[in-house]
N, CA, C and O atoms as CSV, one atom per row, in Angstrom:
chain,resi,resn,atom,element,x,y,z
A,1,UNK,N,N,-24.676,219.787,-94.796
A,1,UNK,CA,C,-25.868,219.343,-94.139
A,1,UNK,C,C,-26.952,220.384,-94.348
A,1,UNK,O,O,-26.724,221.587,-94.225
A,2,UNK,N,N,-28.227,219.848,-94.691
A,2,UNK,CA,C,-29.412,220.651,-94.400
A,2,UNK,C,C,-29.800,220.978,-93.278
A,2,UNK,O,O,-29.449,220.146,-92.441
A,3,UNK,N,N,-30.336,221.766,-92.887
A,3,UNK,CA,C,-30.758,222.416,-91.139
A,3,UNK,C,C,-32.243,222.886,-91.481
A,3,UNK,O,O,-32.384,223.925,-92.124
A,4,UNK,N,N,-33.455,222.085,-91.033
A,4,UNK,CA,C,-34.608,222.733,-91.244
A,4,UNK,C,C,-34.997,223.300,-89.594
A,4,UNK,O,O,-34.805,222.588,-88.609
A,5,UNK,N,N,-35.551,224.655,-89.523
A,5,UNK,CA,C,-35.875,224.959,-88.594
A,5,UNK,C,C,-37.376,224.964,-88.347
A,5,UNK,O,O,-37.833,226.085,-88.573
A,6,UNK,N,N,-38.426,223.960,-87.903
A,6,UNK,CA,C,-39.785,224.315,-88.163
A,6,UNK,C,C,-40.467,224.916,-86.930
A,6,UNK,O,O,-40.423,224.334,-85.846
A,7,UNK,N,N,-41.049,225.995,-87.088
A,7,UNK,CA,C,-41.673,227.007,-85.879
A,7,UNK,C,C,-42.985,227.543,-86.260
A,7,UNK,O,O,-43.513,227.915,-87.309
A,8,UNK,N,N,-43.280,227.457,-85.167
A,8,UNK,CA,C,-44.817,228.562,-84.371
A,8,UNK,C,C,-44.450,229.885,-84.937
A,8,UNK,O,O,-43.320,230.247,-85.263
A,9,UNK,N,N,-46.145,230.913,-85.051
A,9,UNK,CA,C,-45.571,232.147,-85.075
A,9,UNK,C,C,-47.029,232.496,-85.062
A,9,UNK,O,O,-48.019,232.077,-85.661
A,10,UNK,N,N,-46.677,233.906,-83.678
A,10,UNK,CA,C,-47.912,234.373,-83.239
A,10,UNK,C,C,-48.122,235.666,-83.499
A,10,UNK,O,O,-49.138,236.220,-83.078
A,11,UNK,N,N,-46.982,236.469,-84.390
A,11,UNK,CA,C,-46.368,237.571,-84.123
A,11,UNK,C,C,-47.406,238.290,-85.258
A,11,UNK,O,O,-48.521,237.854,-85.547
A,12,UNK,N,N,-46.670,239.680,-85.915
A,12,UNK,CA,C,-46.825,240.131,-87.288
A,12,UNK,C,C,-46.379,239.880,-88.380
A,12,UNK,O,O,-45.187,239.599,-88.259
A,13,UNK,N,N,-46.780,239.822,-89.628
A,13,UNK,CA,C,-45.851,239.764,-90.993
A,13,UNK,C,C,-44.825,240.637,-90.595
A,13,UNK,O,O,-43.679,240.263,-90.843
A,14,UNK,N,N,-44.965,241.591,-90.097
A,14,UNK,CA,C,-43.672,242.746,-90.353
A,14,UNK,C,C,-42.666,242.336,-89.661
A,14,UNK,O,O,-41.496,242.294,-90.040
A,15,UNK,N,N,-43.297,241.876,-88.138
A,15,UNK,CA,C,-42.093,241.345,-87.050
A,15,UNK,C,C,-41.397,239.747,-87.899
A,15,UNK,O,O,-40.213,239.461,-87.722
A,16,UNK,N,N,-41.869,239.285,-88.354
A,16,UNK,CA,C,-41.727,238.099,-88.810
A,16,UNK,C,C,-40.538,238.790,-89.998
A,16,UNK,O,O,-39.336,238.614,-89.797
A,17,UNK,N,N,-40.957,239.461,-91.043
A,17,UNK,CA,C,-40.167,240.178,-91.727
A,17,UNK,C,C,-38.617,240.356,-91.305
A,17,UNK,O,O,-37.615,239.811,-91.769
A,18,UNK,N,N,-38.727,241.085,-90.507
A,18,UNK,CA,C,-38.093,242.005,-89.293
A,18,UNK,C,C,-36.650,240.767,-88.994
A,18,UNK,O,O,-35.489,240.734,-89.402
A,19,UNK,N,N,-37.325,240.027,-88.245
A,19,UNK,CA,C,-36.881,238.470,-87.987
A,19,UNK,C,C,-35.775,237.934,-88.956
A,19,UNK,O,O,-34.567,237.891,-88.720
A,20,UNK,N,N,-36.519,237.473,-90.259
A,20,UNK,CA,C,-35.820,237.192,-91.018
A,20,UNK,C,C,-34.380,237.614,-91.538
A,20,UNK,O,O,-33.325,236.983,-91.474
A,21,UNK,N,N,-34.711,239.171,-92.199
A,21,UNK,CA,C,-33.763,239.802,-92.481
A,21,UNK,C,C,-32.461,239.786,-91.477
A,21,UNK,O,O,-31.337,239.967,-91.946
A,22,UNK,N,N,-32.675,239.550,-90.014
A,22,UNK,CA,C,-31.807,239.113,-88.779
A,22,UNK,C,C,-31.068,237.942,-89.507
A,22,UNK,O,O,-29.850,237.972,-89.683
A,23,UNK,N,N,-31.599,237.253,-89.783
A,23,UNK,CA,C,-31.388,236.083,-89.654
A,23,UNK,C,C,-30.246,235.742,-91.254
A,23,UNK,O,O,-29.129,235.225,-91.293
A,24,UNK,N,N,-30.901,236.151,-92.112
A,24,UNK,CA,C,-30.333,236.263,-93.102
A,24,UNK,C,C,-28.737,236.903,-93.071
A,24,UNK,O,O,-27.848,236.208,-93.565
A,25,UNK,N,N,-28.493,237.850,-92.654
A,25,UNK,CA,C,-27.285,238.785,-92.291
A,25,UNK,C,C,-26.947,237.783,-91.790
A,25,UNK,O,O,-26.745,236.821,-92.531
A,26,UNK,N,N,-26.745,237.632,-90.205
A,26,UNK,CA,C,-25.776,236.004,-89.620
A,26,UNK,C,C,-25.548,235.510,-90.158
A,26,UNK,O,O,-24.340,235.313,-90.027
A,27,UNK,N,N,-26.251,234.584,-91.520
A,27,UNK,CA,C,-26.036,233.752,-92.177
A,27,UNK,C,C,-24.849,234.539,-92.860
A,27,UNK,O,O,-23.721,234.370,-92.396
A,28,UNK,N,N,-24.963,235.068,-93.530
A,28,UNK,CA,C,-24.496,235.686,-94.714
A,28,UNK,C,C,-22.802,236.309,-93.769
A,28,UNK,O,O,-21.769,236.432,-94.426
A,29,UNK,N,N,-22.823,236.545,-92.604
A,29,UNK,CA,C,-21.564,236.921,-92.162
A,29,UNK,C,C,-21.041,235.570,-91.397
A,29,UNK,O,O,-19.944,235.649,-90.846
A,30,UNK,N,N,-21.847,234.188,-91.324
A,30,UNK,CA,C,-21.344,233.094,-90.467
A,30,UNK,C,C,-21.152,231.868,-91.498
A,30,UNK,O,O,-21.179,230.665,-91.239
A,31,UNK,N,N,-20.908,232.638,-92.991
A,31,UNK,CA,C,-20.705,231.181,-93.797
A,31,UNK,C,C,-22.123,230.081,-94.130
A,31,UNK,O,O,-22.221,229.070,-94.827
A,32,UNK,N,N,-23.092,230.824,-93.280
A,32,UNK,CA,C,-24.137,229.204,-93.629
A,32,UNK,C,C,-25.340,230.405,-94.604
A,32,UNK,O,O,-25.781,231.555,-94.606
A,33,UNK,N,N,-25.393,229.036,-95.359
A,33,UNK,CA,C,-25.958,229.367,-96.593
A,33,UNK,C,C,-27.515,229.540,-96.179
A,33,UNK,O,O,-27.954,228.586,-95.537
A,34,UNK,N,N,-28.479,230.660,-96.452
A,34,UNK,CA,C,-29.642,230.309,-96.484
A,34,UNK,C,C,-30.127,230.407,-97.481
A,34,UNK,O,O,-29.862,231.175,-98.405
A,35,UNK,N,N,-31.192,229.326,-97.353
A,35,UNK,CA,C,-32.239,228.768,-98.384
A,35,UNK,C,C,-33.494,229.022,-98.470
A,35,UNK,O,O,-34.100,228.566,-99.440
A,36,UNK,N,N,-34.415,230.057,-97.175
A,36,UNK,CA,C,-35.269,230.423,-96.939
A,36,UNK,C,C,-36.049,230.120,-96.668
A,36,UNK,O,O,-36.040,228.897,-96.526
A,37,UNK,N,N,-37.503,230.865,-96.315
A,37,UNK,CA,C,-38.573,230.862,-95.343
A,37,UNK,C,C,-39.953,229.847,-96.321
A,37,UNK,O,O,-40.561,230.049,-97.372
A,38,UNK,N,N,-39.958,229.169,-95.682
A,38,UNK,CA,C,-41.173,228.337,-96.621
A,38,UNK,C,C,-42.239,228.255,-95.147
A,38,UNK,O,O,-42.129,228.544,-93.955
A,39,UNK,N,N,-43.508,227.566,-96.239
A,39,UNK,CA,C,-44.692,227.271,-95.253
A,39,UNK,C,C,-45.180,225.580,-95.267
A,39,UNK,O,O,-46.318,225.258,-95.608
A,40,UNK,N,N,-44.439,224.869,-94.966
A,40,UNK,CA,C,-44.655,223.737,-94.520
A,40,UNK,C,C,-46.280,222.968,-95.227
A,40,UNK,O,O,-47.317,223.578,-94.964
A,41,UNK,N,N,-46.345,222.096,-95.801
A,41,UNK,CA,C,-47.665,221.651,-95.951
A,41,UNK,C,C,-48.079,220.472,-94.449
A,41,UNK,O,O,-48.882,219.549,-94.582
A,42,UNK,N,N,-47.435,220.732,-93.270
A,42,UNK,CA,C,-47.474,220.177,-92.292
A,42,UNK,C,C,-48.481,220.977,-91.277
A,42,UNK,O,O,-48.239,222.129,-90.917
A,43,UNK,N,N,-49.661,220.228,-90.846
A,43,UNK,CA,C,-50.674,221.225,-89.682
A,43,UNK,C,C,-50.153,221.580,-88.184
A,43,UNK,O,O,-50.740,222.268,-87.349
A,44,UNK,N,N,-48.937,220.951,-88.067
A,44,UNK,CA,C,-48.145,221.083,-86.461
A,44,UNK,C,C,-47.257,222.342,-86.470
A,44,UNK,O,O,-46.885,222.719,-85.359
A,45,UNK,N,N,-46.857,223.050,-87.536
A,45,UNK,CA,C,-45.901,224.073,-87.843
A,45,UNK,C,C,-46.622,224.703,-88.817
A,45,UNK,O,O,-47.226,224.305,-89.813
A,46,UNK,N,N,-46.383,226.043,-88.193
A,46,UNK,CA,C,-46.296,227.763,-89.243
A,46,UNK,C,C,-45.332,227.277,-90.556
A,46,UNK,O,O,-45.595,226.759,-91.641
A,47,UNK,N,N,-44.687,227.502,-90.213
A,47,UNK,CA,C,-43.379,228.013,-91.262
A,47,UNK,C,C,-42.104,227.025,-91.009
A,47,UNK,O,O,-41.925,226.193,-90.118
A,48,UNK,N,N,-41.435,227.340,-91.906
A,48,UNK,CA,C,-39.935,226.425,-91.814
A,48,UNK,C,C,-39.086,227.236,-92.345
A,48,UNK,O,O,-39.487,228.119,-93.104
A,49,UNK,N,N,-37.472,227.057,-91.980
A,49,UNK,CA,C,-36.345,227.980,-92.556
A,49,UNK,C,C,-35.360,227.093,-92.863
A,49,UNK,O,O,-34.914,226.294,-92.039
A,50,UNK,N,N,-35.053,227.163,-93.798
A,50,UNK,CA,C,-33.853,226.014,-94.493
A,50,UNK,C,C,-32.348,227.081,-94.592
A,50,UNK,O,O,-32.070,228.250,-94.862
A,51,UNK,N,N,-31.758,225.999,-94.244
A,51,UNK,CA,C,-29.936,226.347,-94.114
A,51,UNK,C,C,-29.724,225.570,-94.315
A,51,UNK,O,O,-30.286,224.526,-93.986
A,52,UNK,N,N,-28.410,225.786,-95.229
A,52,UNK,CA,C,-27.456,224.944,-95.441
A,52,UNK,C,C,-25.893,224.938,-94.788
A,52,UNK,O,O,-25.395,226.057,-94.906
A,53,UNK,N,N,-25.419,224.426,-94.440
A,53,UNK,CA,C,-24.359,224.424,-93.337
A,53,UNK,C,C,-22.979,223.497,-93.665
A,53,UNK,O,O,-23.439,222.490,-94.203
A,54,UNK,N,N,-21.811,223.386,-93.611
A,54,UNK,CA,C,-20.771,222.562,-93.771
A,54,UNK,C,C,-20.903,221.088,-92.566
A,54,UNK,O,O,-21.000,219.874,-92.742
A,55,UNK,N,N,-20.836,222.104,-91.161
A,55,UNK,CA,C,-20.474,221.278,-89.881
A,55,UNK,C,C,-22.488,222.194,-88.971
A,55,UNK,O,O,-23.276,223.079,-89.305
A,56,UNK,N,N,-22.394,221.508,-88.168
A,56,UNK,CA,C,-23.088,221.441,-87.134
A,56,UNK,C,C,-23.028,223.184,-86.117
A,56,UNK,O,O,-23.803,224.104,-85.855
A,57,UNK,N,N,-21.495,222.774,-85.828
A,57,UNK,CA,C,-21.011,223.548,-84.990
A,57,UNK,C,C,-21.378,225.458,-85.990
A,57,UNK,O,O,-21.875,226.538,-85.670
A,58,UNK,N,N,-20.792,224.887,-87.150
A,58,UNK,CA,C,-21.421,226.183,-88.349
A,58,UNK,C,C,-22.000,226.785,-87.720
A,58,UNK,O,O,-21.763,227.770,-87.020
A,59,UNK,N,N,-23.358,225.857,-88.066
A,59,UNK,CA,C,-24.985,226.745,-88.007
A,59,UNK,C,C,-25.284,227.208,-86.673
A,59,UNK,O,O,-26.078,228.124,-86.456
A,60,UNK,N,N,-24.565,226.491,-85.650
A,60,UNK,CA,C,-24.464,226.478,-84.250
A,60,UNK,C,C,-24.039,228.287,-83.743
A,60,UNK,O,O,-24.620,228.946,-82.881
A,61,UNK,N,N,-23.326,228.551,-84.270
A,61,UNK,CA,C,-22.277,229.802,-83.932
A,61,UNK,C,C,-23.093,230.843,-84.935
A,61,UNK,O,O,-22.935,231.991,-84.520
A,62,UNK,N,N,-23.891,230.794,-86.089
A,62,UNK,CA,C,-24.825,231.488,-86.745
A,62,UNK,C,C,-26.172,231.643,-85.250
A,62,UNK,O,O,-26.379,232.525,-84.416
A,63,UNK,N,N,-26.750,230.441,-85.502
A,63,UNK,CA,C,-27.864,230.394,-84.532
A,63,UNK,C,C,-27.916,231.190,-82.990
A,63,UNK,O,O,-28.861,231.738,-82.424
A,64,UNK,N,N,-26.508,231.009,-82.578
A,64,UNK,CA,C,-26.489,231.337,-81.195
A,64,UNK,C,C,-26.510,233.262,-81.175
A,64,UNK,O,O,-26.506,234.034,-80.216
A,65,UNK,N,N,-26.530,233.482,-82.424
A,65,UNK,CA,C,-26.520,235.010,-82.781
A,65,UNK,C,C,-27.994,236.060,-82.743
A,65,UNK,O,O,-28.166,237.243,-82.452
A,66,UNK,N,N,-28.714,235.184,-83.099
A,66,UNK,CA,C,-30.494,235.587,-83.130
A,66,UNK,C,C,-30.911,234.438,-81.714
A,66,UNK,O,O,-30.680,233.258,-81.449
A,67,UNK,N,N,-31.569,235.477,-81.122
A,67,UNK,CA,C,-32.046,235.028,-80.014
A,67,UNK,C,C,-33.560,234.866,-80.342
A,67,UNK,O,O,-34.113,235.750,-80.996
A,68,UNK,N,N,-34.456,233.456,-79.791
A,68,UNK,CA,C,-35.814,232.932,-80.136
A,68,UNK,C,C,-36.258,233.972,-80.013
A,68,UNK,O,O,-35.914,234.526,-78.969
A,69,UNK,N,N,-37.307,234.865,-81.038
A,69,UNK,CA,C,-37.916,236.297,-80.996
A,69,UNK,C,C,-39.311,235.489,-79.740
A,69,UNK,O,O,-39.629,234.300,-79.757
A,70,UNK,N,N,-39.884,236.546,-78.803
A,70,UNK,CA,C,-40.990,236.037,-78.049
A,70,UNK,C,C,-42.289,235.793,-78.917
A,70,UNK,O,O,-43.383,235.429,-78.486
A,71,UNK,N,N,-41.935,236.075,-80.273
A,71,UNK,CA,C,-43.660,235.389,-80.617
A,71,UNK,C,C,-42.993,234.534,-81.518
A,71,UNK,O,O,-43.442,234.701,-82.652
A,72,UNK,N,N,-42.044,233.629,-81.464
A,72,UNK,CA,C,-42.041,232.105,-81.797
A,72,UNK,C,C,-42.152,231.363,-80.510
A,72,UNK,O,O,-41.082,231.238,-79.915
A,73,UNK,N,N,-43.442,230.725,-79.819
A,73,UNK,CA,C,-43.432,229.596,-78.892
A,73,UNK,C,C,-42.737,228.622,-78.674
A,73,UNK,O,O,-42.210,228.171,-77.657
A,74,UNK,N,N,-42.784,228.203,-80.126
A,74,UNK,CA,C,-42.291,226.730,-80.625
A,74,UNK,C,C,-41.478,226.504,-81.613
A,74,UNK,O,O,-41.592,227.069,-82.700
A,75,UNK,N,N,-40.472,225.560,-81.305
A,75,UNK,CA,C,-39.543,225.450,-82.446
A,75,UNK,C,C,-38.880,223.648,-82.575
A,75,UNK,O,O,-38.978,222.949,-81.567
A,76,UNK,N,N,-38.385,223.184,-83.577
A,76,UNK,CA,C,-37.521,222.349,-83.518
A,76,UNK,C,C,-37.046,222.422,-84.730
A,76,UNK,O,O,-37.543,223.087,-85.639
A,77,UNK,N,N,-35.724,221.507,-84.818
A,77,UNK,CA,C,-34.514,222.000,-85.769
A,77,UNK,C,C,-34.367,220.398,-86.074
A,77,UNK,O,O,-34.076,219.623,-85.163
A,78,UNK,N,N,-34.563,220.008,-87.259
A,78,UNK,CA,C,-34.483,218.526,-88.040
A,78,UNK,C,C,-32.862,218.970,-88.384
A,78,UNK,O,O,-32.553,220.149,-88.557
A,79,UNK,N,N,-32.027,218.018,-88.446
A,79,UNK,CA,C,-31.020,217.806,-89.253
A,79,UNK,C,C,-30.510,216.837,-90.069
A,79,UNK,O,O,-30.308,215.758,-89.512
A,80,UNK,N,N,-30.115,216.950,-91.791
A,80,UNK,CA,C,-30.366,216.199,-92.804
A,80,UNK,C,C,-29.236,216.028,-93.144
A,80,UNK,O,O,-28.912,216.707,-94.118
A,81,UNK,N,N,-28.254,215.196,-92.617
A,81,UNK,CA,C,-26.723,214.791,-92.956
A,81,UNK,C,C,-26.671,214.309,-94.460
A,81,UNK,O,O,-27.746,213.802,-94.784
A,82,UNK,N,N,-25.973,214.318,-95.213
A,82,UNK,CA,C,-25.510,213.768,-96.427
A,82,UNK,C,C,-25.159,212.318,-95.922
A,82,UNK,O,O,-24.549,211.884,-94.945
A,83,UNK,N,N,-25.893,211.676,-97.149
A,83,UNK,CA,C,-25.400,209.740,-97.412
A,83,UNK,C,C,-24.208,209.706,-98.366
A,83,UNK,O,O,-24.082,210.448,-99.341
A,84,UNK,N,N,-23.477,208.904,-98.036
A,84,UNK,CA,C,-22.506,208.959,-99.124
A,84,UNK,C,C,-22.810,207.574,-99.271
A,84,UNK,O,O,-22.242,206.904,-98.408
A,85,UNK,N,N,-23.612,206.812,-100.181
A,85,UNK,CA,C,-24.458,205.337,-100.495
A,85,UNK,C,C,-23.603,205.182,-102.125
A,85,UNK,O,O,-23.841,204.222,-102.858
């Protein structure tokens, strides 16, 4: 499954930086694949973070590892199941 995370960000490049590299490590020690930090051509969202994940529960047990930094306000998490058509 794909996992897009699309979020606010009020912070610094550096903290944002900072952030990432967090985020990346979890991944990288919780099995879920990341795919990285993009900028959305969407005007409701900053940025977006793509993962790739087996199960739910995966990205779940990655995620629950980085806590929402205080200069992301806003967030929501799309999830893109595979069709087997």
């Amino acid at each position: 499954m794909i996992v897009l995370l699309y979020f606010d960000w009020v912070g610094s490049v550096t903290e944002l930086k900072e952030l990432n590299e967090k985020i990346k490590t979890v991944c990288d020690q919780g099995g879920v694949r990341y795919l990285g930090l993009y900028g959305p051509m969407n005007q409701k969202w900053n940025y977006v973070w793509m993962f790739d994940a087996r199960t739910y529960e995966e990205f779940g047990n990655a995620a629950r590892q980085v806590h929402r930094h205080v200069k992301m306000p806003h967030h929501i998490a799309e999830i893109l199941i595979p069709q087997d058509i």
